[in-house]
C-alpha positions in Angstrom: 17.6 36.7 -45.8 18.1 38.2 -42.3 19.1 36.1 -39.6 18.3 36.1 -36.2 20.8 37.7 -33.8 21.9 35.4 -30.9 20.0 37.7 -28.3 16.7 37.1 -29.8 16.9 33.8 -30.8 18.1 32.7 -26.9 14.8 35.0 -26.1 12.5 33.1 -28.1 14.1 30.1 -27.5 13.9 30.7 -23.5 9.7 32.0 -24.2 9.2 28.8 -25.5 10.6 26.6 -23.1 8.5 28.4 -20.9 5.4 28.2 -22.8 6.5 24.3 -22.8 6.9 24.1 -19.1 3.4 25.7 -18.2 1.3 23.6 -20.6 3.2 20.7 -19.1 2.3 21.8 -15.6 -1.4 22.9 -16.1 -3.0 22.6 -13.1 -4.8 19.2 -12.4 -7.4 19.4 -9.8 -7.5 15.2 -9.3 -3.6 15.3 -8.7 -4.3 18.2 -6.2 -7.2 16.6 -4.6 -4.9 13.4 -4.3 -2.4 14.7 -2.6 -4.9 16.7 0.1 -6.3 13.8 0.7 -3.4 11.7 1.3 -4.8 8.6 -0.6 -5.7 7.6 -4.0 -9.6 6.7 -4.7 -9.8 3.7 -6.9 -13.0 1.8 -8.1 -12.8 -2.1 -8.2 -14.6 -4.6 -9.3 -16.9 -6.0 -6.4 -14.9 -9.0 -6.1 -13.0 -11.1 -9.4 -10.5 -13.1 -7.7 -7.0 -12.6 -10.1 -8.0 -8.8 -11.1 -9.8 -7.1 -8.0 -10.6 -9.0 -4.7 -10.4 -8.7 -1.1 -10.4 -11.9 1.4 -11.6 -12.1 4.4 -9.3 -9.2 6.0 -10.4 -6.9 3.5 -7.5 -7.1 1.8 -7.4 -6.2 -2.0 -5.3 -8.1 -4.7 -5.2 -8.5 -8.2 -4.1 -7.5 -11.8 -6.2 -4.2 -11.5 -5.8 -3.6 -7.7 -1.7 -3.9 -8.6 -2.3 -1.1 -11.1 -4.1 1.3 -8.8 -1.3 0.9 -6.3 1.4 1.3 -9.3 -0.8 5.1 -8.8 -0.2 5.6 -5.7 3.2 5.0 -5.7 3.9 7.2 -8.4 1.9 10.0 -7.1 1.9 10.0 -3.1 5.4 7.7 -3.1 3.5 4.3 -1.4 2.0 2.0 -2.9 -0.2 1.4 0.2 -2.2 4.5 0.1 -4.9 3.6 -2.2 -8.4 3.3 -0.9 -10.7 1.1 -3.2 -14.2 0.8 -3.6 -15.8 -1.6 -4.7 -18.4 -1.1 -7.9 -21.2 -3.2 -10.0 -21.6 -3.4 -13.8 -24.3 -0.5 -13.0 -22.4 1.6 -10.6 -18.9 2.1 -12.2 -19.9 4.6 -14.5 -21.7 7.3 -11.8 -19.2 6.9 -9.2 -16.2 7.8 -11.7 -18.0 10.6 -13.5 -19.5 11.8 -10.2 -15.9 12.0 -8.8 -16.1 9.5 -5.9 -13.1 8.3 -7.3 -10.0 9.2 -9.1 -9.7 6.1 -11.6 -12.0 3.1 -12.4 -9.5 0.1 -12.6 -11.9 -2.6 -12.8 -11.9 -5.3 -16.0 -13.7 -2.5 -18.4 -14.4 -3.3 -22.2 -12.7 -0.1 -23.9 -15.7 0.5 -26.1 -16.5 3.7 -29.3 -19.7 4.3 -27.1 -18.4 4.6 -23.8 -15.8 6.8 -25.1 -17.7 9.0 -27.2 -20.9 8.8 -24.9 -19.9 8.6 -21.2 -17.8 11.6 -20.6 -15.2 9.1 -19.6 -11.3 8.7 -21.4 -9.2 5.4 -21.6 -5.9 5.3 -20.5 -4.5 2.6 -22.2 -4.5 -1.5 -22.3 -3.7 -3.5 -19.2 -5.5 -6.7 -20.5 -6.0 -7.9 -24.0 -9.3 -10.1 -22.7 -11.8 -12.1 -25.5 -15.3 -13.2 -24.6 -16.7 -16.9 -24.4 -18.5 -19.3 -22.2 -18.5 -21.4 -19.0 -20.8 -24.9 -19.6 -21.0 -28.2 -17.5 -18.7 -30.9 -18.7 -21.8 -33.1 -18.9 -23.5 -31.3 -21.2 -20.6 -31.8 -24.1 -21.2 -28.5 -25.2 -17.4 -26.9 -26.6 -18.1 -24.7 -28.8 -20.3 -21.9 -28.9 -22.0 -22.8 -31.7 -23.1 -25.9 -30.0 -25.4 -23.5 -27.7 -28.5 -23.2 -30.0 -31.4 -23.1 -27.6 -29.5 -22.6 -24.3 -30.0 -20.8 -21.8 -26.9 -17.8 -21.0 -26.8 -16.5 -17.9 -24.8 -12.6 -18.2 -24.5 -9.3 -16.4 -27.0 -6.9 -17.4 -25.5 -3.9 -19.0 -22.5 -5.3 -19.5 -20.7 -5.4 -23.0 -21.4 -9.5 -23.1 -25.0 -9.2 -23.2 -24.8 -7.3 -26.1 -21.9 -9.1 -27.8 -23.8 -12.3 -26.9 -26.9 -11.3 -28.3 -25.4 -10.1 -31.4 -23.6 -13.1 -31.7 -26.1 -15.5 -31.6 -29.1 -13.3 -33.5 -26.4 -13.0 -36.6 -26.1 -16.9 -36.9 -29.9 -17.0 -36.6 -29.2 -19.1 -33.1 -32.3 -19.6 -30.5 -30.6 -18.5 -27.4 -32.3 -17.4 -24.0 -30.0 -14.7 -22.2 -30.9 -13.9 -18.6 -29.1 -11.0 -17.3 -28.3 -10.1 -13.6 -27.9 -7.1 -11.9 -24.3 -8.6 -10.7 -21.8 -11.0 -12.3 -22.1 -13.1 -9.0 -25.4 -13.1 -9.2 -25.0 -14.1 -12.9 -22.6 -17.0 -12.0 -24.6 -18.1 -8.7 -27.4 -19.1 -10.5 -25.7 -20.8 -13.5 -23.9 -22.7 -11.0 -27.6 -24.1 -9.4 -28.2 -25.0 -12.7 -30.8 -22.2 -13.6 -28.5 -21.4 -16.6 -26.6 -23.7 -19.4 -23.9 -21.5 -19.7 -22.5 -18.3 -18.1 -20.5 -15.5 -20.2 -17.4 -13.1 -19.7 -14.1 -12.5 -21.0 -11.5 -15.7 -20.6 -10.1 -13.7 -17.6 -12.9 -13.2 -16.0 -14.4 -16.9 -16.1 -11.3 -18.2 -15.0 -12.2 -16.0 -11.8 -15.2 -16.7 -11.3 -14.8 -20.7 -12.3 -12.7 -21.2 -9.0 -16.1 -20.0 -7.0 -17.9 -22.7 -8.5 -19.3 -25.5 -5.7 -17.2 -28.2 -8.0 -14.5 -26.1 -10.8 -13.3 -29.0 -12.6 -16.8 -30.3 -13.5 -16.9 -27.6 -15.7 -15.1 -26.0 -19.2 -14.0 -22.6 -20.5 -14.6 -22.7 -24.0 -11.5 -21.6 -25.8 -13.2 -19.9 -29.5 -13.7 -16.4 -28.7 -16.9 -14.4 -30.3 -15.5 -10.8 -29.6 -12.0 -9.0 -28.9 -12.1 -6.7 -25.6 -9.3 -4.8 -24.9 -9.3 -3.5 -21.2 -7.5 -0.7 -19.1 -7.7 2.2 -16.3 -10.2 4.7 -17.2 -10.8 8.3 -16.1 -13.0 11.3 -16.4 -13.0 13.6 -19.7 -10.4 16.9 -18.8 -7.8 17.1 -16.7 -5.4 16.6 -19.4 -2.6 16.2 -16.7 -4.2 13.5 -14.6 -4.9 11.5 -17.5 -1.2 11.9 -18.4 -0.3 9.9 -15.2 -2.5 7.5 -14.9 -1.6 6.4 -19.0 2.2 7.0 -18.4 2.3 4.6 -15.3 0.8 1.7 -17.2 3.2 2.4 -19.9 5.9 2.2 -17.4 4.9 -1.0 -16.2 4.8 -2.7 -19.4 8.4 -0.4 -20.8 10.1 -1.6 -17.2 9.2 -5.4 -18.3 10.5 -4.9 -21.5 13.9 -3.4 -20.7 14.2 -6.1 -17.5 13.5 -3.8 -15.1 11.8 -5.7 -11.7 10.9 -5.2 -8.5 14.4 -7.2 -7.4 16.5 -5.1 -9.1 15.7 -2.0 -9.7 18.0 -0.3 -7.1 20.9 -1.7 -9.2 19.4 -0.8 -13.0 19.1 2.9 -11.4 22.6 3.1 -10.0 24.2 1.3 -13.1 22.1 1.4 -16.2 23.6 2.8 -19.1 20.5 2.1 -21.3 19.3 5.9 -21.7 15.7 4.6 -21.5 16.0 3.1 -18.8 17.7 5.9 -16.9 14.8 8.2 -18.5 12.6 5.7 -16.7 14.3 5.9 -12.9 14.6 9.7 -13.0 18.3 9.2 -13.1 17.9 11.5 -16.4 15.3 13.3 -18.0 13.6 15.2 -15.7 9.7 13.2 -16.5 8.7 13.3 -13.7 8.5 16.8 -13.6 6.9 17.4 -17.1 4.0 15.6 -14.9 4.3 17.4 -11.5 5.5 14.4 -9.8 9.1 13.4 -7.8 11.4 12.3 -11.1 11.8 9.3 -9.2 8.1 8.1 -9.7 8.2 5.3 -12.0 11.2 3.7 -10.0 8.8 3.9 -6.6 6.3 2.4 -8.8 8.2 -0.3 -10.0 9.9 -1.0 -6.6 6.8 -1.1 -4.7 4.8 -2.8 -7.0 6.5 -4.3 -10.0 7.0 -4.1 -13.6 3.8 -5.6 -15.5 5.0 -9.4 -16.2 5.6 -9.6 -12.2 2.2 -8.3 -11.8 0.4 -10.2 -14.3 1.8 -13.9 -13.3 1.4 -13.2 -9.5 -2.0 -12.8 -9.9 -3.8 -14.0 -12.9 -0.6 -16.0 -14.2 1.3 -19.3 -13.5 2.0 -17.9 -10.0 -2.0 -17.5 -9.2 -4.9 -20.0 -8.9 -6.0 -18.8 -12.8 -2.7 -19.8 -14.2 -3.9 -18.1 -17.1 -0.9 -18.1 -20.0 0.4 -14.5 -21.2 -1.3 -15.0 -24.5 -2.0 -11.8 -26.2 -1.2 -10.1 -22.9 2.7 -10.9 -24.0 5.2 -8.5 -25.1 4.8 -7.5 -28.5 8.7 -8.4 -28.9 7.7 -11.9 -27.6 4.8 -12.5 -30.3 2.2 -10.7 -28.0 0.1 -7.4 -28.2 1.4 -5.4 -24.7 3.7 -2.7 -26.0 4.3 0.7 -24.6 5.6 4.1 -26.5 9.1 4.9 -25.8 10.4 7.2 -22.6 11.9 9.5 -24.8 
């Protein structure tokens, strides 16, 4: 058998490396379009406090709002250079796939129908959410099977009118479901009493109970009727965009893992020996630049914003009004779900 002689193989070798380094760098008219711009566009829910809400300044905060300006730091270099727009049940679909904004980061059920249906892509998990239902003390409801012949009030279109529906038709359960064109709409009117119980994920209850004329006068159920995993979500192509909005989720959750934070990330670049973690800051590697960003983009992320337990416990954990526990939103080392492929 023939070998190859050092010449050609080096050629081949150096063709391919180059055939690597332009599929890596395919253009991505988003990231361009970004940049122009100067800011990140980033649809929101129109106002959940703990994932996406702005007070009275106009002033956005939350799990999802911490993500979209994760985005921005990785891509622009600040955090602060996001602009977010706020979107209903109804209106989050058109205004991503119409291109009024780069990235939907708004508490969306990742669904086979949406993906396969919507022209739209998942980019990965940020919260590991379950539905269930909001009732009046008083009324001693606490499960769900003790609803039979409520009333539900629920956002139309929304995946927990259907799960709802589903759920109650397949136990052969005489439930009313009234559905609203808004969520706060939807809670508004269970909370005058028009409805006996409102439904949404476990997050998003806990948001909207804290709206409520009198919170502790009512209960969260804790037995969940469906599973909803929930994360960032983009347009179908641009193979390259959707790279960076997955990859800087993934960093938020890997930079947890490895005890990376916001406090000391300046040291873990400068003294790190862990290769993944040095992968991570751009010390090694060269990622960043398989993406067409500064290699240094996950460590502005991460210094700006945070690794993903500091997000997730400022503002939906025990360092938020929701106080919500990790839960299935845990490290999957730490008996949760949340777990990242490796920066290798």
């Amino acid at each position: 058998m023939k070998t190859l002689s050092g010449a050609l193989l080096g050629a081949l070798l150096m063709a391919g490396a180059g055939s690597a380094a332009a599929q890596q760098l395919t253009p991505s008219p988003t990231l361009d379009a970004i940049k122009a711009r100067g800011h990140l566009e980033c649809g929101v829910h129109l106002g959940l406090p703990g994932f996406s809400f702005a007070n009275d300044k106009g002033e956005w905060s939350g799990l999802d709002v911490d993500y979209c300006r994760a985005l921005a730091a990785a891509v622009l270099g600040d955090a602060t250079k996001v602009k977010f727009t706020p979107t209903s049940v109804q209106q989050r679909w058109p205004v991503l796939q119409s291109g009024q904004v780069d990235v939907l980061s708004r508490n969306t059920t990742i669904t086979f129908s949406r993906n396969a249906s919507l022209g739209v892509d998942f980019q990965g998990i940020n919260f590991y959410e379950g539905q269930t239902f909001i009732v009046r003390t008083a009324a001693g409801a606490k499960e769900p099977k003790d609803l039979d012949g409520a009333t539900v009030c629920v956002a139309a279109g929304s995946t927990e009118e259907k799960n709802a529906a589903d759920w109650f038709r397949e136990r052969n359960m005489k439930v009313t479901i009234v559905n609203f064109q808004k969520n706060d709409d939807a809670i508004t009117a269970y909370d005058s009493g028009r409805c006996d119980a409102y439904t949404a994920g476990v997050g998003a209850l806990a948001g909207q109970r804290i709206k409520l004329k009198a919170p502790n006068d009512n209960l969260i159920m804790t037995q969940l009727i469906s599973k909803d995993p929930q994360g960032p979500v983009t347009r179908y192509g641009d193979e390259r965009f959707q790279a960076v909005v997955r990859w800087v989720l993934n960093g938020m959750i890997t930079a947890e893992e490895l005890g990376v934070t916001s406090a000391n990330v300046d040291e873990m670049k400068t003294k790190s020996q862990s290769a993944e973690v040095r992968r991570l800051l751009g010390v090694d590697g060269g990622f960043g630049a398989m993406l067409g960003l500064p290699d240094d983009w996950m460590y502005k992320a991460i210094k700006q914003v945070g690794n993903y337990g500091e997000s997730y416990e400022r503002t939906v954990g025990q360092g938020s009004p929701l106080k919500l526990a990790r839960g299935y939103n845990q490290l999957w080392n730490k008996g949760g779900l949340l777990f990242s492929p490796s920066f290798q």
